[in-house]
C-alpha positions as CSV (number, residue, x, y, z in Angstrom):
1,X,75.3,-73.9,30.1
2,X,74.4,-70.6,30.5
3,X,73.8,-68.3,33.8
4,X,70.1,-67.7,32.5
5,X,69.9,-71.2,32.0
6,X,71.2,-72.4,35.3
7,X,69.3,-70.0,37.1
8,X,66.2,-71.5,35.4
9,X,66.8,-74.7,36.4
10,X,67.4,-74.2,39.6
11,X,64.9,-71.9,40.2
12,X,62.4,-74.6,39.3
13,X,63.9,-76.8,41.6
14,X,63.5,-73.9,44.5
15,X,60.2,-73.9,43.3
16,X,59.0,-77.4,43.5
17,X,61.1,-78.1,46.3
18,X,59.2,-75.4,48.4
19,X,55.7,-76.8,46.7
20,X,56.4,-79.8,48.3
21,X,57.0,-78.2,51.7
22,X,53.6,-76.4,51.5
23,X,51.6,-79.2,50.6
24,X,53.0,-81.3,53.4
25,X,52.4,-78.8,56.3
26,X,49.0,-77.7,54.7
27,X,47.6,-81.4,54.6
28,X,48.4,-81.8,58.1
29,X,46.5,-78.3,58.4
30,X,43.7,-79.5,56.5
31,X,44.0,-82.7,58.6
32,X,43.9,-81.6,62.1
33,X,40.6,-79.2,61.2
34,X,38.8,-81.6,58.8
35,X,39.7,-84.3,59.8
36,X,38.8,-85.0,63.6
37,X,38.2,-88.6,64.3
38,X,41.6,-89.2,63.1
39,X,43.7,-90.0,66.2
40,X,47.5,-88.1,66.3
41,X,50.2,-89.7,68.3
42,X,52.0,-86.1,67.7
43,X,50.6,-82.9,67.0
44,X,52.2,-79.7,65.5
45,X,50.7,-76.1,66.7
46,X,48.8,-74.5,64.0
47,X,51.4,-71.4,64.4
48,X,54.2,-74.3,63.5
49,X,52.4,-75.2,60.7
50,X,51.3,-71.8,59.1
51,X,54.4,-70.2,59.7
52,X,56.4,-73.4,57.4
53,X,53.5,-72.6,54.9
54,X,54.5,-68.9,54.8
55,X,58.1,-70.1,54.5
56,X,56.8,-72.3,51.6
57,X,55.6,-69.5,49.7
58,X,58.3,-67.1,50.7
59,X,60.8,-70.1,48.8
60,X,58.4,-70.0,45.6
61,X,59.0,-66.2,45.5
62,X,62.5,-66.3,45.6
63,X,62.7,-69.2,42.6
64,X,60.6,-67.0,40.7
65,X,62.7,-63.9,41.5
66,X,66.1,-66.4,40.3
67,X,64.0,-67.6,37.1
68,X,63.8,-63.8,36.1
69,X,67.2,-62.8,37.3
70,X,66.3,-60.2,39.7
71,X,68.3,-61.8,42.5
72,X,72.0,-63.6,42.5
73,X,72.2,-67.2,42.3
74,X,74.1,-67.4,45.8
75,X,72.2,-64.5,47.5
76,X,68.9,-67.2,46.6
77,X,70.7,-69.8,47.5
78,X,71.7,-68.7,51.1
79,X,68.4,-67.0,52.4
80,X,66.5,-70.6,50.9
81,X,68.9,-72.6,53.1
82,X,68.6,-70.5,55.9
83,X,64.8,-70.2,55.5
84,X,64.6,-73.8,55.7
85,X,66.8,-74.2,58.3
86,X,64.8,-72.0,60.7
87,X,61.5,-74.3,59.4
88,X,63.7,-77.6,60.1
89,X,64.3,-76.1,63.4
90,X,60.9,-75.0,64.4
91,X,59.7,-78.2,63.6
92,X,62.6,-80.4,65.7
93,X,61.7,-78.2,68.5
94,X,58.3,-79.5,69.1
């Protein structure tokens, strides 16, 4: 397999991986505005939440950066682990 290839692959994988992670903190977004009479047993700040969306899209970037080869298969590995490890960690902290 080729390094284009592999960096194509997993660059897709960044990229749904981190679609996931934005559609999870933006429905509980949506949730917690639109959706009022439903009754939370635990309830993340809207800072928590925006700034794991921003992370989300920051993760999207970086697999589309890998997919065109403008950034090193380990340098995109390492700041998307780290990235998500600061999310993980915001969101353990509340």
């Amino acid at each position: 397999m080729g390094k284009s290839k592999k960096n194509r692959i997993i660059g897709i994988i960044l990229i749904i991986l981190n679609a996931l992670w934005i559609y999870h903190f933006a429905y509980f977004l949506y949730s917690y505005i639109f959706r009022p009479w439903i009754l939370w047993l635990m309830m993340y700040p809207y800072w928590i939440l925006i700034l794991n969306i921003v992370i989300g899209i920051t993760g999207i970037a970086l697999g589309i950066l890998l997919i065109k080869d403008k950034v090193k298969l380990k340098t995109c590995l390492i700041i998307e682990f780290v990235i998500l490890l600061i999310g993980f960690l915001i969101v353990l902290k509340c």
